[in-house]
C-alpha positions in Angstrom: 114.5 61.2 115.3 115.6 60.7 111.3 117.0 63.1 109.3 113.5 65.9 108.6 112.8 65.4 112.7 116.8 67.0 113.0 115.9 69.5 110.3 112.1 70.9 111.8 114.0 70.6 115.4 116.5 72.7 113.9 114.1 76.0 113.4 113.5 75.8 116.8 114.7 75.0 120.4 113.4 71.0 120.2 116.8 70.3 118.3 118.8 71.8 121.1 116.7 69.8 123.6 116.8 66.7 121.9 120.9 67.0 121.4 120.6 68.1 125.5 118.9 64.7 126.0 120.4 62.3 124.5 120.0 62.6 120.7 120.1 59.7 118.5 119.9 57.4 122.0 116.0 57.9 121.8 116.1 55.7 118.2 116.2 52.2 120.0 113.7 53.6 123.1 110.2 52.9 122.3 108.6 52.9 125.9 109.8 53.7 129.5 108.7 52.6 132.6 108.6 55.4 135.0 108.6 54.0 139.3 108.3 56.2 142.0 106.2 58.6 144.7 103.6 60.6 144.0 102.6 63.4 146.4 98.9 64.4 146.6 96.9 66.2 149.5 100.6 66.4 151.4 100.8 62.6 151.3 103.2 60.6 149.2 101.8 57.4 148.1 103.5 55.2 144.9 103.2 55.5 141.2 104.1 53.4 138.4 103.6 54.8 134.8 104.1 53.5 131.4 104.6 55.7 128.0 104.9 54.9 124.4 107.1 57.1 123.5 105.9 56.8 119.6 101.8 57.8 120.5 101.7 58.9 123.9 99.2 56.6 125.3 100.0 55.7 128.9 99.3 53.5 131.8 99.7 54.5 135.4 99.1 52.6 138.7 98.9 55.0 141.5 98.3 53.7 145.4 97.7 56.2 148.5 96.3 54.1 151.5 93.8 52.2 150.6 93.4 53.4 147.4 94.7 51.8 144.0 93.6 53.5 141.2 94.7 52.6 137.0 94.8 55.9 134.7 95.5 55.9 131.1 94.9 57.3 127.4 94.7 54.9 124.6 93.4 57.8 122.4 90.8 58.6 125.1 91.3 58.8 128.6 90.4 56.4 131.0 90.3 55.7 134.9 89.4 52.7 136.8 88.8 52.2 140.4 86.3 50.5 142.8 85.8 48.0 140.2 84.4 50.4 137.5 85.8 51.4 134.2 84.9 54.8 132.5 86.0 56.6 129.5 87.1 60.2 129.7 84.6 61.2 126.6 83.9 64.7 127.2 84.9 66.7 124.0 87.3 69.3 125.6 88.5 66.8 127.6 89.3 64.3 124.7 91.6 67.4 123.4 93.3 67.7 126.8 94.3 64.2 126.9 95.6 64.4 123.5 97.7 67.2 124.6 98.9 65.8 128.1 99.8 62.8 125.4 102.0 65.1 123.4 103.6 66.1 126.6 104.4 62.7 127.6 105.9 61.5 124.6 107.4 65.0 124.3 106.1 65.5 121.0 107.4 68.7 120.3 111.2 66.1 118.8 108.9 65.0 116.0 108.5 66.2 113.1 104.4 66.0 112.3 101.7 65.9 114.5 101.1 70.0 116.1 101.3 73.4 114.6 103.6 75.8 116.6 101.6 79.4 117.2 104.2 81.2 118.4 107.8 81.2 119.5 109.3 83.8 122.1 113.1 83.9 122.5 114.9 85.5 125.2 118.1 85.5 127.4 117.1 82.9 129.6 114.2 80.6 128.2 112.7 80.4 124.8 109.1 79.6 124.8 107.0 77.7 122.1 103.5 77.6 121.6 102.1 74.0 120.5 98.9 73.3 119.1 98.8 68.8 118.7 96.4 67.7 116.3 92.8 68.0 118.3 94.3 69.0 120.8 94.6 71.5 123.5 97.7 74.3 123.2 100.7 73.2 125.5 103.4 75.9 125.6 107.1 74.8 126.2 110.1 76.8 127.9 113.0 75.4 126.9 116.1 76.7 129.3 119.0 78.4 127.0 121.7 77.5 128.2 121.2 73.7 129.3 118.1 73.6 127.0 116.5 71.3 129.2 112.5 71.3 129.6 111.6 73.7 132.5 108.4 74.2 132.3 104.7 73.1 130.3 101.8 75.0 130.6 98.6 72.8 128.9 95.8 75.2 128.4 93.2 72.9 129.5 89.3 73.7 129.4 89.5 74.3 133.5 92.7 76.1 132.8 96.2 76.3 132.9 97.9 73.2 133.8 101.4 73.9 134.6 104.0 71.4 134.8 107.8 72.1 136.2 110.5 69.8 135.4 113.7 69.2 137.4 116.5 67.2 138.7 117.7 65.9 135.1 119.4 62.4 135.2 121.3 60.3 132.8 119.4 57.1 132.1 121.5 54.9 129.6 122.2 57.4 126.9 119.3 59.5 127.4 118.4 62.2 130.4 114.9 62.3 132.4 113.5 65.0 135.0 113.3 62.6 138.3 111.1 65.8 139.2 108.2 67.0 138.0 105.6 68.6 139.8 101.8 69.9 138.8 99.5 72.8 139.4 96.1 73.4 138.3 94.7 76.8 138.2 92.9 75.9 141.4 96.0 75.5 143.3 96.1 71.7 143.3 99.6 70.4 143.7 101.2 67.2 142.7 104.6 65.7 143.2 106.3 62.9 141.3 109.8 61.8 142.5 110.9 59.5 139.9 112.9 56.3 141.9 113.6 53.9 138.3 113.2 54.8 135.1 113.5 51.8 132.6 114.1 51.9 129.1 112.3 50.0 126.5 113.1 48.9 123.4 110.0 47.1 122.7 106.6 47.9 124.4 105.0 44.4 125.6 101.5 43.5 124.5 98.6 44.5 126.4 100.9 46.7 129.4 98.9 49.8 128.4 95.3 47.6 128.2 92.4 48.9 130.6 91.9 46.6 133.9 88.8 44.2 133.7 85.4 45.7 135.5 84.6 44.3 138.7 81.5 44.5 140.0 81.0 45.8 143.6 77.2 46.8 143.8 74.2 43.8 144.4 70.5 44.1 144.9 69.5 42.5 148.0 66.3 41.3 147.0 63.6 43.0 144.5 61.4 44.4 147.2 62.5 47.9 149.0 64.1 49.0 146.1 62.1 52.1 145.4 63.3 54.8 148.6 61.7 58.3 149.2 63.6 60.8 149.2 63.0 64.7 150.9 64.3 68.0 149.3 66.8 70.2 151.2 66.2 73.1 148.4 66.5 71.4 145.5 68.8 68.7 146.7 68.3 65.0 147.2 68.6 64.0 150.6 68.0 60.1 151.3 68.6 57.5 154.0 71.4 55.4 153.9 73.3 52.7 155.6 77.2 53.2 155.2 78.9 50.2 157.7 75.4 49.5 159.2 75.1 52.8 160.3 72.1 55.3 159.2 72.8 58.4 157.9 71.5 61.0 155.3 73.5 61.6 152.6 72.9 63.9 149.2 72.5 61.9 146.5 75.2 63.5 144.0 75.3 62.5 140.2 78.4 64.5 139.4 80.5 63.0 143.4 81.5 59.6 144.3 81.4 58.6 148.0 82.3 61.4 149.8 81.5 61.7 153.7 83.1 64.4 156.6 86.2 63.4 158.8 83.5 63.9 162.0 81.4 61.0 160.2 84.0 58.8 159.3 84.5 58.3 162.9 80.8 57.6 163.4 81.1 54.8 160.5 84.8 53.1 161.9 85.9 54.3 158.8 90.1 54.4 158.8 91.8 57.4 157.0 94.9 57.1 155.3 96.3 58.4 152.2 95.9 61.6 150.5 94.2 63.8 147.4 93.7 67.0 145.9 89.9 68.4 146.0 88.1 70.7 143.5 85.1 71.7 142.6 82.9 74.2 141.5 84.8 76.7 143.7 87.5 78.7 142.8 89.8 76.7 145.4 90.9 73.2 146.4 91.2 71.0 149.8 92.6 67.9 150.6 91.4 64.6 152.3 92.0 61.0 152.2 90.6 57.6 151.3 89.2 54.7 154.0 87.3 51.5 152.6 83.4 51.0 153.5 82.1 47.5 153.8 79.0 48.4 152.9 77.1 51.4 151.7 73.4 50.9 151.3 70.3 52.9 149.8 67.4 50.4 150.3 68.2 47.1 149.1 70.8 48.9 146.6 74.4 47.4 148.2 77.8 48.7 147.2 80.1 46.1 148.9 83.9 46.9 149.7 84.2 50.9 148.4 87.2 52.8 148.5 85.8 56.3 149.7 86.7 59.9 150.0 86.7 61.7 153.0 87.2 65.5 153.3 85.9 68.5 154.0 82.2 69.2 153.2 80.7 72.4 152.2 78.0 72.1 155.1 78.0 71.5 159.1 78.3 67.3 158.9 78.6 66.5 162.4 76.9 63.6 164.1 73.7 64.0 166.0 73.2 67.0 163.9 70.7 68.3 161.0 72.2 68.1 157.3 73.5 64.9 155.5 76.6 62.8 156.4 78.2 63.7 152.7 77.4 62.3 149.0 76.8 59.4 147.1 76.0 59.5 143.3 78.5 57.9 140.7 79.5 54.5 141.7 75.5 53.8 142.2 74.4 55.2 138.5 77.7 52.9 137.3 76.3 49.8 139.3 72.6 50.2 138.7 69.9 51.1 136.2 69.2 54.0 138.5 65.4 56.1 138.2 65.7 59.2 140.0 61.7 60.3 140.1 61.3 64.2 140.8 57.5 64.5 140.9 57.4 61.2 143.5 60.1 62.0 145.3 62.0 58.3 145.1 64.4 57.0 143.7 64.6 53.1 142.1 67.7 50.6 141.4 67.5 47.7 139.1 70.0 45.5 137.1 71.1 46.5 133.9 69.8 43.8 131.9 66.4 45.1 132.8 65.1 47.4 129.6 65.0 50.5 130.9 62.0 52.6 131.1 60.5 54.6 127.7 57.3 55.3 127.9 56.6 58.1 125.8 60.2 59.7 127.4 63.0 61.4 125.7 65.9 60.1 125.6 69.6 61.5 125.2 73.2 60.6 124.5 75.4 61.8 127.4 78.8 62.2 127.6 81.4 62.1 131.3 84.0 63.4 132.5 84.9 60.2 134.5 82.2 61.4 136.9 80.4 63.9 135.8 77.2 63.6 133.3 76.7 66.0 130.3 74.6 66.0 127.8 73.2 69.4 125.2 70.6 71.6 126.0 70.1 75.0 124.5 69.9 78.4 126.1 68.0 81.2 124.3 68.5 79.5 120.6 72.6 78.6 121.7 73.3 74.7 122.4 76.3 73.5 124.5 76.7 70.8 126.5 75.5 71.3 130.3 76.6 69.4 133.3 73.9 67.6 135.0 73.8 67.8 139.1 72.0 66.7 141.0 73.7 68.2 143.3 73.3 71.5 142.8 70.7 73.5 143.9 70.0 76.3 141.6 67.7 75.8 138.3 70.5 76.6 135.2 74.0 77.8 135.7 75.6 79.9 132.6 79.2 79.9 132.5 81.0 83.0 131.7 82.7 82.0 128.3 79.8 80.5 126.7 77.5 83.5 127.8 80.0 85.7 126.5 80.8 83.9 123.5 77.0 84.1 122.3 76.6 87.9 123.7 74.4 86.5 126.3 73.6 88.4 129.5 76.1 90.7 129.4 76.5 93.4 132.2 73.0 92.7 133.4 71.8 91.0 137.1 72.3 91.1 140.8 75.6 90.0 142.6 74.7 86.6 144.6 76.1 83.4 145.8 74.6 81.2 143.6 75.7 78.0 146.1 78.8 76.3 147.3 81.0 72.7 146.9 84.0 71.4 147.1 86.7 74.4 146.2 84.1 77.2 147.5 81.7 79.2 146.4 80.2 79.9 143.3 79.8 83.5 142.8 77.2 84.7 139.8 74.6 87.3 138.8 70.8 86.2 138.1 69.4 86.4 135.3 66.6 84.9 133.4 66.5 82.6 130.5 64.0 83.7 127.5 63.8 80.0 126.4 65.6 77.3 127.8 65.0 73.7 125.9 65.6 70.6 127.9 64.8 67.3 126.9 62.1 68.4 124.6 60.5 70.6 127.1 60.7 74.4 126.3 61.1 76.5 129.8 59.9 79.9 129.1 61.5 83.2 131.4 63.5 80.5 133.4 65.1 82.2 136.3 69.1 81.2 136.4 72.6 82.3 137.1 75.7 83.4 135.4 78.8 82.2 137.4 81.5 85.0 137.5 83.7 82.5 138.9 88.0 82.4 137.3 88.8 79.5 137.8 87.2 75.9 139.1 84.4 73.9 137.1 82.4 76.7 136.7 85.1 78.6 134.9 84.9 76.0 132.1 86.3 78.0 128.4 84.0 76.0 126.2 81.0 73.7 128.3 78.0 75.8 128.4 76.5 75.3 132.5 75.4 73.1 135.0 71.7 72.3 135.0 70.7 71.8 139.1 67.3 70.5 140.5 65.5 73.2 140.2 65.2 72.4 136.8 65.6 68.7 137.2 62.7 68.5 138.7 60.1 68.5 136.6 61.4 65.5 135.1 61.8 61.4 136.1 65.0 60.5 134.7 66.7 57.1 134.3 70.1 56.3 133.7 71.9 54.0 132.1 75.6 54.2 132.1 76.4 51.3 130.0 74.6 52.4 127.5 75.4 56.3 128.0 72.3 57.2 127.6 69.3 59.3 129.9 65.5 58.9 129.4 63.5 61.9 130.6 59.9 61.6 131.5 57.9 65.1 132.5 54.4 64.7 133.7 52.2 67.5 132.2 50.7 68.4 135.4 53.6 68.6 137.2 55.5 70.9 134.7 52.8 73.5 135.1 53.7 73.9 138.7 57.1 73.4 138.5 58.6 75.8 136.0 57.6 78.1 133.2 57.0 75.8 129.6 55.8 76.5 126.2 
């Protein structure tokens, strides 16, 4: 820290905690390597995180069972597993990584870089409101009499992320929390126990660089790739093959391969390992991770997939109606996918086949490292909606953006619009005026407006989730690489499928 770092720091608690941690022994430290456990879903697996202390942008290998998964932020976020690569480039989430960043590098010892909101001194704690540059606002409690870190609170676009820091060790000159454990507003809980901290005085080339893609999916031959598909509502349900084994499974855009303990058995799928869950419910669960050999839709193969296996929102027991779990993500990211409402199939192909524009419209989309989102605009108010196949209601409004744009207001029936992962999502109907999609206009389009605190659905500035009752009226291709959707609506099929202009 030079000498106007000491004097900001010095209008505010940051000096004392900079003094507390080792002072002028951060000036030669320009990364760390941070080793240890990492507790998720009750089950402590291994962690190994690198920070440039000057930017914030990280690198962390975590492993649970069979899983091994790369995180990062190299001024976006970033995750890799099962051999795919995907940017974190959802707007709200762009500022929540920038802000996580600023955590990391504990940004509030510099000098530039955030705005402070509001300070709060007191007998025990004094707590500092943050705003980084584009980013999110992280408030700091700063204990006064060790004036240590105790506690971070990022207000991320899900909600409050709070962060507690413990166990303070001396490291060389400097000190580090070897504890530090998470909480999202959903009650997910994760523990890091730091084992080895290393000090760096020079960061070497290409330790924070994103992992190579590797392909896991194949098309078995060019024949069979069109499947049928049925409706359970408005979801997908379509035969698949996971370990040779046929099953039914929803076809999910926004979940990655998911399937219930009870079928995992049925598939000689091994559990081990352990995760938080959340959802669209206001809630979380755990589960665990095995490795498929094979999961198949038609001749579309996924070879060698690290799945998820937890509890499903629906009976999934052998022998049984109802589907086995999900599939979605890792197939779009493998395959030029065409999910075709109005025939009721779906169709794979390679990605260096052009994909499909006759007389379609197509749109940029953006992720959440899963999810799909891309703008739509409800009753003359655009946002970006969340695209689920998944779910089976028409449009979902979520409270701040109705609220934000005096939409809906105190009018509609109590319901339970549907359930996931985390719960149930609780909302009123209503019914949309004019709802444009895709160039098609939907005219007195009936919808909901979740009610739900906390959970996906509780998002402060996305605008809903768009499910297949409205998804229907359109064939839709997807192209991941090039993060873009084409959208296709037969005339004749929109007239009996929804309300248009």
């Amino acid at each position: 820290m030079g000498k106007q770092a000491e004097d900001h720091a010095r209008s505010s608690p940051a000096l004392a905690e900079w003094a507390a941690t080792g002072g002028r022994g951060w000036n030669r430290i320009a990364a760390v390597i941070i080793e240890g456990t990492m507790t998720e879903g009750g089950v402590p697996g291994k962690f190994e995180k690198t920070i440039d202390l000057r930017t914030g942008h990280s690198r962390m290998l975590q492993e649970t069972g069979p899983m091994q998964a790369v995180t990062g932020y190299d001024g976006m976020g970033w995750g890799a597993a099962n051999g795919i690569v995907n940017s974190v480039d959802l707007p709200p989430l762009v500022q929540d990584a920038r802000s996580r960043a600023f955590v990391d590098r504990a940004g509030w010892r510099s000098e530039t870089g955030f705005t402070i909101t509001k300070a709060e001194p007191s007998d025990h704690a004094d707590v500092v409101h943050y705003v980084p540059v584009g980013g999110s606002e992280v408030e700091v409690t700063f204990n006064s009499t060790d004036h240590l870190v105790r506690q971070v609170v990022v207000q991320t676009d899900d909600g409050p992320l709070t962060i507690t820091y413990s166990d303070w060790r001396r490291v060389g000159k400097v000190s580090f929390p070897f504890r530090r454990v998470e909480t999202s507003n959903t009650g997910e809980t994760t523990t890091f126990e730091v084992k080895r901290v290393r000090l760096l005085s020079k960061l070497p080339q290409n330790s924070l660089a994103r992992p190579a893609g590797l392909p896991h999916g194949r098309l078995l031959s060019v024949e069979g790739v069109r499947i049928p598909f049925r409706y359970a509502g408005w979801h997908i349900f379509v035969s698949a093959r996971v370990n040779d084994v046929p099953a039914d499974v929803v076809f999910d855009t926004g979940a990655a391969n998911y399937f219930s303990p009870a079928w995992s058995d049925q598939f000689g799928l091994k559990v081990s390992g352990g995760l938080n869950l959340s959802g669209v419910g206001e809630s979380s669960a755990v589960g665990g991770y095995a490795v498929a050999k094979k999961i198949s839709l038609g001749s579309a193969e996924l070879s060698d997939e690290v799945v998820l296996v937890g509890p499903l929102p629906w009976d999934a027991r052998p022998g049984q109606p109802g589907p086995a779990g999900s599939v979605g993500f890792e197939f779009l990211e493998e395959f030029l996918t065409t999910i075709d409402y109005p025939a009721q199939t779906m169709s794979f192909a390679e990605f260096r086949q052009p994909a499909p524009n006759d007389s379609g419209t197509t749109v940029p989309f953006y992720s959440d490292g899963h999810s799909i989102y891309i703008e739509a605009e409800a009753d003359g108010h655009r946002g970006l909606f969340r695209l689920d196949t998944g779910d089976g209601g028409t449009v979902t409004l979520f409270a701040a953006f109705a609220k934000r744009n005096d939409l809906y207001q105190g009018t509609g029936e109590d319901l339970i619009a549907g359930a996931g992962v985390g719960g149930k999502v609780r909302a009123r109907k209503v019914t949309l005026s004019s709802f444009k999609l895709a160039g098609t206009d939907f005219r007195e389009l009936p919808a909901n407006l979740s009610e739900n605190k906390a959970g996906s659905f509780a998002s402060r500035t996305l605008a809903g989730s768009l499910g297949g009752g409205v998804l229907r009226c359109y064939s839709i291709t997807f192209d991941y690489p090039g993060r873009v959707l084409t959208f296709q609506a037969a005339p004749d099929h929109l007239r009996d499928c929804a309300k248009v202009h």
